[in-house]
N, C-alpha and C positions, 0 to 999 in steps of 0.2 A: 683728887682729880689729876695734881701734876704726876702721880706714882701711876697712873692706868694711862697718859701719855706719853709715858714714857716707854710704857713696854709694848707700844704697838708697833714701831719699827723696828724692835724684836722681832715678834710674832710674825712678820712678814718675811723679814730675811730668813727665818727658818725656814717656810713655804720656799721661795727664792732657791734655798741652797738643794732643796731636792728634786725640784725641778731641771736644776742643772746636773745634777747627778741621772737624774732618769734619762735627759737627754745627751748624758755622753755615753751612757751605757746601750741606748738606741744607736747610736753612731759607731758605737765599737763594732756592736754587732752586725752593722750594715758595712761595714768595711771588714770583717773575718769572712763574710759570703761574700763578696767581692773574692778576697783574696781567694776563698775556696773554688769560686766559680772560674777565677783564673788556672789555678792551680787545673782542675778538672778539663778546661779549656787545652791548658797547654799537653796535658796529658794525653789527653784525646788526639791532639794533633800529631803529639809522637806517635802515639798507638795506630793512627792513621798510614803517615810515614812509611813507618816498620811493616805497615800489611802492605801497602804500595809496593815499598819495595822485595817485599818477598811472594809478591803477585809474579812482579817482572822477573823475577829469577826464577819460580816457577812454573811461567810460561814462556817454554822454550823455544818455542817460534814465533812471537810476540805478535800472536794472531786476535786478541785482548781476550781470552778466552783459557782455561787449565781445564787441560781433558782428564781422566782417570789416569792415564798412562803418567803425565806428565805430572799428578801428582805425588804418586808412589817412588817416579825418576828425583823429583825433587827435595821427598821426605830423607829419601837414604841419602840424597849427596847432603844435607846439611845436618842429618839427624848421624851422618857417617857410619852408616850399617848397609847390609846388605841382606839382612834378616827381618825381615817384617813381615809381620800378619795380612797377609792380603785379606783375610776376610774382613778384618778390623779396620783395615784402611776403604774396605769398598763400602763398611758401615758407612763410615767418615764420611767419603763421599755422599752419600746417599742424604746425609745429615744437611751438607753444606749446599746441596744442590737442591734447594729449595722449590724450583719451578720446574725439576724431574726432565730437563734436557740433555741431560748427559756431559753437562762443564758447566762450570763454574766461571762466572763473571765477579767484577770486582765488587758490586754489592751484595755476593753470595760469599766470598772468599773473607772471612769473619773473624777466623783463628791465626793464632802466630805458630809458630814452629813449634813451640815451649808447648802451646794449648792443644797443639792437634795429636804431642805427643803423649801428654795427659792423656788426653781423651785414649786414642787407641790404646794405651797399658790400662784404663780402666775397664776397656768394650775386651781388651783380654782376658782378664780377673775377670769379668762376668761371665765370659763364656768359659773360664774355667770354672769356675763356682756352677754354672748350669749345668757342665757335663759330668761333675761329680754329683749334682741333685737329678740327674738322669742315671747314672750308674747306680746310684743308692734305690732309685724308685723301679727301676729294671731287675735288681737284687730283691727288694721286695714282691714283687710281682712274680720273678721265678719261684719264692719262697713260696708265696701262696700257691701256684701251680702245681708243686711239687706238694705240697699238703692237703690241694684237695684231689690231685692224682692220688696219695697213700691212703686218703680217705675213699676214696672212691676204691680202691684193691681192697681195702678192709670192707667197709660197708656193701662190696659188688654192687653200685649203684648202676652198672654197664646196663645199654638193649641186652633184652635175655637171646640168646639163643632159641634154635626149635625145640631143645630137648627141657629146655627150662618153662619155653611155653606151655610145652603137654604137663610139665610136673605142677606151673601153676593151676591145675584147673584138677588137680587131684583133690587137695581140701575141701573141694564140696561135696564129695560123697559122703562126708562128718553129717552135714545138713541135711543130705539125701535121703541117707537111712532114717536121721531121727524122722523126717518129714511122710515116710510112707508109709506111718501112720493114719496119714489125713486122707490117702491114696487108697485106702481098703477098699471101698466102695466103686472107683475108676476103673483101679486095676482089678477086679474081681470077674475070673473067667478069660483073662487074654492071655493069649498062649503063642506066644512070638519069642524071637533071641533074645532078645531086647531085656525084654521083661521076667524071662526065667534068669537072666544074668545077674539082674539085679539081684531078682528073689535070691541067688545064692549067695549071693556077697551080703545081703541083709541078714540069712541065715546064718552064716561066717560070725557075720558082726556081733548078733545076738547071742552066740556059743559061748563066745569071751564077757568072761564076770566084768562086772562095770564097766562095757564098754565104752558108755558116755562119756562118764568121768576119764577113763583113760584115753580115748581121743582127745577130749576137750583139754587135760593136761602138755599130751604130745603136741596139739596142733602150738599152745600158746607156747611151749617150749622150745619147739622148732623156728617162731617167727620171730626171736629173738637170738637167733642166730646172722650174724651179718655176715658169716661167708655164703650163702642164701642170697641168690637173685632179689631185688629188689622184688620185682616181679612176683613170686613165691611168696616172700612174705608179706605181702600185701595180701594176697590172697590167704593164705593161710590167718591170717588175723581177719581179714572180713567172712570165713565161715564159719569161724568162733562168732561173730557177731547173726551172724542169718540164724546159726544154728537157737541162739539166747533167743532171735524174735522167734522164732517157733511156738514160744511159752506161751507166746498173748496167744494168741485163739484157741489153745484148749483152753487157758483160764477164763475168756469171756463166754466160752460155750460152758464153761462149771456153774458159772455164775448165774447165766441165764438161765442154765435146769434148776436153782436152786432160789433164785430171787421173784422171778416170775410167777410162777405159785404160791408164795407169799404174800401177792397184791391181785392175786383172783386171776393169771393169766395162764396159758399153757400155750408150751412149744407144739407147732406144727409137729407130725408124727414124722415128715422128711428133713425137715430143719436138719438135725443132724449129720444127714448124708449130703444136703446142699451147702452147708457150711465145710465141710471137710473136703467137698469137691470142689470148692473156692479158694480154700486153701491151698490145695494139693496143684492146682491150676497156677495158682501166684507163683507157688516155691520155684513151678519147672521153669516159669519164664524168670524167675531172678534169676536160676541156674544157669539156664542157657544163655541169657544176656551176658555173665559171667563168665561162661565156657568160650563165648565168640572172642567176647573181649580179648580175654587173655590168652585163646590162641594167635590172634593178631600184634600179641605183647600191648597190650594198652591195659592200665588198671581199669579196673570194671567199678569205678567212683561213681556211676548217677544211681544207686541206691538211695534213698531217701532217708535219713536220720540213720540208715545202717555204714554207709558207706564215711559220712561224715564224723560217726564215731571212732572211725579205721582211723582217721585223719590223711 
């Protein structure tokens, strides 16, 4: 009992001693903010001062007010130049004149000499840095001009001319021919310019051994030509395309002679001639819709699944 009495004014003065330590370490630190808060204080007050005074030397008729004029007269007499960035300094201004009146009063006027000079050699480096990222992006932009101009002289993507317009509406006579097949019945007995013209140029066509094939080759060889109007070859690959749908309605007219009487039906005795006069109907108005078109220079694209094959 006397050994556990003795250690308890111990025990306490330890408690005791940290206490005092926590409380001068509080105190320290309440007096380093003090000192800090002075130090900031006093600094301020210089920093004050120093703008006071170079308010009053920059307002040269001590009207309490620095106009634009009066600030750029001020920069070079203390910054001792006579070379400065007027755009950099009208930045400036525009910076410090916070309520956009055109001067600066002394809770506008912010910067020291040292700071405004910073600033403007920065607002200069940026506006060099800018006008080299405007030269670089003007250099590119000529770049591409000048390459899709060389594309555009290779690929002739130009408005055609008249002479280009008539040549695009040549290709369909590919189509025409194969197509006046379905016409035997229409044109049978008419005897106009018109229609003897044709007949001889179908005659023509038919003279020449594999005439299909050998248009069908020429047309698709020619439209891969890009010194070739745009226009042209457009045309010239969508009568390769009309010419191919040609195929469906004889092959659903084969089909029909041949399936139909296999399930007990038979084809009317005119079917034949009213199918081929529907045909031969359709083909002229895709032509002509085609022919108008592309004497006016517009591609003739509202084809339906043919034109959008063209792409």
């Amino acid at each position: 009992p006397r050994r556990l009495n003795q250690q308890r004014p111990i025990l306490f003065s330890g408690i005791s001693d940290e206490e005092s330590e926590v409380e001068a370490i509080l105190a320290q630190a309440k007096k380093l903010r003090a000192e800090a808060a002075s130090i900031e204080a006093a600094f301020a007050a210089e920093k004050a001062t120093k703008l006071a005074t170079a308010f009053s030397q920059f307002d040269s008729n001590s009207d309490g007010v620095i106009t634009y004029s009066e600030l750029i007269s001020g920069l070079k007499k203390n910054l001792k130049t006579e070379d400065l960035d007027e755009t950099a300094v009208r930045r400036l201004f525009g910076e410090l004149d916070s309520d956009g009146n055109n001067v600066l009063d002394v809770e506008e006027f912010k910067m020291g000499v040292s700071e405004m000079a910073t600033r403007i050699d920065s607002y200069i480096r940026e506006e060099k840095q800018a006008k080299i990222e405007a030269e670089k992006e003007a250099k590119l932009a000529k770049e591409k001009a000048d390459k899709a101009l060389q594309k555009l002289e290779f690929l002739n993507d130009k408005p055609p001319n008249q002479t280009e317009k008539v040549l695009s509406v040549l290709p369909y006579l590919f189509p025409l021919m194969d197509g006046l097949q379905y016409g035997r019945f229409l044109l049978q007995g008419e005897d106009n310019i018109i229609i003897n013209a044709i007949a001889l140029v179908y005659i023509v066509y038919r003279q020449i051994p594999f005439s299909g094939f050998v248009a069908f080759f020429a047309l698709n060889f020619l439209a891969g030509n890009p010194k070739l109007n745009r226009l042209v070859r457009w045309n010239l690959q969508q009568a390769i395309f009309v010419d191919i749908a040609l195929i469906f309605p004889g092959l659903l007219q084969g089909l029909a002679k041949f399936a139909l009487p296999a399930v007990g039906l038979s084809l009317p005795a005119s079917f034949t001639e009213t199918f081929d006069d529907v045909t031969f109907v359709a083909l002229l108005g895709v032509l002509g819709y085609c022919a108008v078109s592309s004497l006016l220079g517009r591609e003739p694209g509202g084809i339906p699944f043919v034109s959008k094959a063209v792409g």
